[in-house]
C-alpha positions as CSV (number, residue, x, y, z in Angstrom):
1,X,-87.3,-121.6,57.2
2,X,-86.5,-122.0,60.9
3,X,-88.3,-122.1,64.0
4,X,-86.4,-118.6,64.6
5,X,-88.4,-117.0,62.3
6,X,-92.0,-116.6,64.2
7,X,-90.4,-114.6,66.6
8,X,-89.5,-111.0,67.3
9,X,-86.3,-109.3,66.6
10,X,-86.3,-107.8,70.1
11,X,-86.8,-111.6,71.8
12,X,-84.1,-113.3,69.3
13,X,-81.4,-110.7,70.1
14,X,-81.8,-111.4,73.9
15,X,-81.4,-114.8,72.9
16,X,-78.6,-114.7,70.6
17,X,-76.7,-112.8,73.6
18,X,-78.1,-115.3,75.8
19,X,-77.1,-118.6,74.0
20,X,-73.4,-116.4,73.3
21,X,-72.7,-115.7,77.2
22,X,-73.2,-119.4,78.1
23,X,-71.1,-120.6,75.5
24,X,-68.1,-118.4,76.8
25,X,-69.2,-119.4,80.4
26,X,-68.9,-123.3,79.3
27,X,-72.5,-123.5,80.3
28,X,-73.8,-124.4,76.5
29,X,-71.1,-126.4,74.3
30,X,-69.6,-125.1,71.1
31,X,-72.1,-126.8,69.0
32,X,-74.8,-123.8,69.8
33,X,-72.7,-121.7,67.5
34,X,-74.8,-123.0,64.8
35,X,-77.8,-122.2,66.7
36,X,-76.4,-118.6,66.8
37,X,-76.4,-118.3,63.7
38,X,-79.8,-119.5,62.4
39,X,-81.0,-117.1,64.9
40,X,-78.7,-113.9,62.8
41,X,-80.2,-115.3,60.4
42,X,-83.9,-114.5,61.3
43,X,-83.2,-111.4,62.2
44,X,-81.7,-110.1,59.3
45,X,-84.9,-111.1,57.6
46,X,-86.5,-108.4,59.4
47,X,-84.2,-105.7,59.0
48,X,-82.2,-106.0,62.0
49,X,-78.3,-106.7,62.5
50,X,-77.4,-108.5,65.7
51,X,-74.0,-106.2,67.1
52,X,-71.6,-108.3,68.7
53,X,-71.2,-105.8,71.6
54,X,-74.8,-105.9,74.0
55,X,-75.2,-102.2,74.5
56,X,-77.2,-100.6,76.9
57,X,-79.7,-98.2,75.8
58,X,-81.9,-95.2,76.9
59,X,-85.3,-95.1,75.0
60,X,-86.3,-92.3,72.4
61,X,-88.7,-89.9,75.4
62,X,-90.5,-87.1,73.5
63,X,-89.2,-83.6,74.5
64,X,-90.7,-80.3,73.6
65,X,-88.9,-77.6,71.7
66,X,-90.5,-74.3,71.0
67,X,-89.0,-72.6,68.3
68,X,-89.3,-68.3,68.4
């Protein structure tokens, strides 16, 4: 069990994408890879599948249909 683990999917993705964009950058040195994964790795115990691809998203917003 990792440290990853006690936190939400929402929070690890961010930082999965985080920790990914500094490595490309040079900021954060190959060695984070692993840290990449143990975080996938958390996450898929909750269901969730990190895409590679950050995509932007619009929220679910209720709408009203009225059906005759």
């Amino acid at each position: 069990m990792s440290a990853y683990e006690h936190y939400s999917a929402t929070y690890l993705t961010g930082l999965y994408h985080s920790i990914k964009q500094n490595i490309e950058n040079g900021f954060l040195s190959n060695a984070m890879v692993q840290e990449l994964s143990l975080i996938a790795e958390a996450v898929s115990k909750q269901g969730v599948v990190i895409l590679e691809e950050r995509r932007a998203f619009r929220p679910f917003t209720e709408c009203k249909i009225k059906l005759h």
